[in-house]
C-alpha positions as a printed NumPy array, in Angstrom:
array([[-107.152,   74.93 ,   82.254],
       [-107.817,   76.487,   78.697],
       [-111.218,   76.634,   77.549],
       [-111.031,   73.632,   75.276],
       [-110.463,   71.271,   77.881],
       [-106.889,   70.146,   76.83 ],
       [-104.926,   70.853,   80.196],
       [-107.706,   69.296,   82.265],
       [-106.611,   66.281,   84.102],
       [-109.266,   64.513,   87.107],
       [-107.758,   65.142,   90.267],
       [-110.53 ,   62.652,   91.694],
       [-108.176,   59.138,   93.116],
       [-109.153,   56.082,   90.763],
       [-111.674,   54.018,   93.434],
       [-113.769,   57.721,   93.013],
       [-114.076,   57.756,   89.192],
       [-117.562,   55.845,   87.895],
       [-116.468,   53.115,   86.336],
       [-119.238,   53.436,   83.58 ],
       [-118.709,   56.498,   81.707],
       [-122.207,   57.161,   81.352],
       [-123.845,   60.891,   81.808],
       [-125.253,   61.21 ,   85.126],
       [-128.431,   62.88 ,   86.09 ],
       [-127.366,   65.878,   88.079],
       [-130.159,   67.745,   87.967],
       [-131.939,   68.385,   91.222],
       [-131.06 ,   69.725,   94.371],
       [-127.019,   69.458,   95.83 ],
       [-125.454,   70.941,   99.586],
       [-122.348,   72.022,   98.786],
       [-119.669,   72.071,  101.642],
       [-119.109,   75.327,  102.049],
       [-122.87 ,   75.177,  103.835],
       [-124.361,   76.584,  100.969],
       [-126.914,   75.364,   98.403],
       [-127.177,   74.337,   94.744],
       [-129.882,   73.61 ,   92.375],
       [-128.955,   72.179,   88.585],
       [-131.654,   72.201,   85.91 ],
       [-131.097,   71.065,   82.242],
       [-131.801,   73.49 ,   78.543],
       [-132.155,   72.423,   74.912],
       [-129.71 ,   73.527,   72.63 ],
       [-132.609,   76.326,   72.159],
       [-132.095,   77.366,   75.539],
       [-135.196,   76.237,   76.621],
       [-135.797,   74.369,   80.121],
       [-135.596,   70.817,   79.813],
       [-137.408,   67.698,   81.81 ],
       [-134.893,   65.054,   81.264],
       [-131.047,   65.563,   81.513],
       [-129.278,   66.945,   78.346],
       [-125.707,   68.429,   77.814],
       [-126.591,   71.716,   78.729],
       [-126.663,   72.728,   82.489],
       [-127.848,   75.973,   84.398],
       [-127.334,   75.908,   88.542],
       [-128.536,   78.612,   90.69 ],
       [-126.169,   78.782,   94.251],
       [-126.718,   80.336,   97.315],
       [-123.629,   80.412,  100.106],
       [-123.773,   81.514,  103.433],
       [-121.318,   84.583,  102.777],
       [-123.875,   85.897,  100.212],
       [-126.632,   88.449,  101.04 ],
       [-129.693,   88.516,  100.277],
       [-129.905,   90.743,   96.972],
       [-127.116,   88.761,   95.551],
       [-127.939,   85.639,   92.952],
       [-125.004,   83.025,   92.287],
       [-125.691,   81.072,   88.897],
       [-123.01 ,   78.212,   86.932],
       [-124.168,   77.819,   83.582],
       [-121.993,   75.387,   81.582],
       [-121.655,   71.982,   79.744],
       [-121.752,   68.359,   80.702],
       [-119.112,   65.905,   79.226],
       [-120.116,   62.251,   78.893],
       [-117.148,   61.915,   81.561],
       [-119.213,   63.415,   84.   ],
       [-117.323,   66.903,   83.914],
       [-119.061,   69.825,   84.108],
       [-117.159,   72.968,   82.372],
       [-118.714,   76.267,   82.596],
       [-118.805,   79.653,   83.936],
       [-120.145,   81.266,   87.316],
       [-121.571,   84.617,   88.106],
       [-122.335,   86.509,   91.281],
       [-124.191,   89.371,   91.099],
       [-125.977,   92.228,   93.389],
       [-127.922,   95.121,   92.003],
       [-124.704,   96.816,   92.027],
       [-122.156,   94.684,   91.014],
       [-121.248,   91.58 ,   89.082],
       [-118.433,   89.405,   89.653],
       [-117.751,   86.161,   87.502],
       [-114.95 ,   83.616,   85.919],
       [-115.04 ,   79.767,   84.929],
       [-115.626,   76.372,   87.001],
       [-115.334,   72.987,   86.465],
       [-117.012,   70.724,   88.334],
       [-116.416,   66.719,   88.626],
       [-119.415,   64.172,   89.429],
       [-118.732,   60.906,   91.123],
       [-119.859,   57.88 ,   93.755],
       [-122.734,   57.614,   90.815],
       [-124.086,   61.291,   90.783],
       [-123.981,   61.621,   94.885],
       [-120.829,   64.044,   94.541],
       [-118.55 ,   66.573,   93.075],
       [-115.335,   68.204,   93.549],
       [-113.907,   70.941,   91.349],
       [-112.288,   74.353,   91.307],
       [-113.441,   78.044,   90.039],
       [-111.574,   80.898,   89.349],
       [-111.939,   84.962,   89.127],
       [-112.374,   86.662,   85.949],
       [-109.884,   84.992,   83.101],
       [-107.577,   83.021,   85.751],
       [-107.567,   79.919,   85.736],
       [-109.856,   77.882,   88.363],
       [-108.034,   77.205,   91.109],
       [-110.134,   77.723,   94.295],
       [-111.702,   74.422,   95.223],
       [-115.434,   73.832,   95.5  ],
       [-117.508,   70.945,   96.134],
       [-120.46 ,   69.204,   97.61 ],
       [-122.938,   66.3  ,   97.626],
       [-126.589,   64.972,   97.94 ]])
């Protein structure tokens, strides 16, 4: 997938897709099935926190496999298709690891599949969840 979008193509099977191509309200709190959890807020194009949904997304994660000193966040944008293109970072005191995700809403906001990816490669290892 390049970072435009172009090669992107919804794995999701047609009865999945919403119907109404309208932007969801992800914000809030999601479980995501790798038993970990996920929190989305919304930002102004000034980067400041916003109380209803805009374009611009920031998620904070926290999976099972992670310790404690380590902070997972997906910062990215939100299509009016309901995609979610961004990037992800993991990070310790130590160390920081990161590389892009996309991220697919459906069943009207109550899910998401999508894939992520190390460093520049492209986003291949799946990911996904629900509320």
């Amino acid at each position: 997938m390049d970072k435009n979008n172009t090669n992107y193509v919804s794995y999701l099977h047609p009865y999945q897709r919403n119907f109404v191509r309208q932007q969801l309200d992800i914000g809030g709190l999601w479980l995501t099935d790798d038993g970990g959890r996920l929190q989305f807020t919304f930002y102004d194009d000034s980067g400041d926190f916003s109380p209803t949904p805009t374009n611009n997304v920031q998620g904070y994660y926290r999976s099972p496999s992670m310790s404690q000193d380590e902070i997972g966040k997906i910062a990215g944008k939100l299509s009016a298709g309901n995609l979610l293109i961004g990037t992800w970072t993991r990070s310790t005191p130590q160390s920081q690891s990161s590389g892009r995700i996309y991220l697919e809403f459906y069943d009207n906001g109550k899910k998401f599949m999508g894939k992520w990816g190390n460093g520049s490669e492209d986003p291949q290892h799946p990911y996904s969840g629900h509320r």
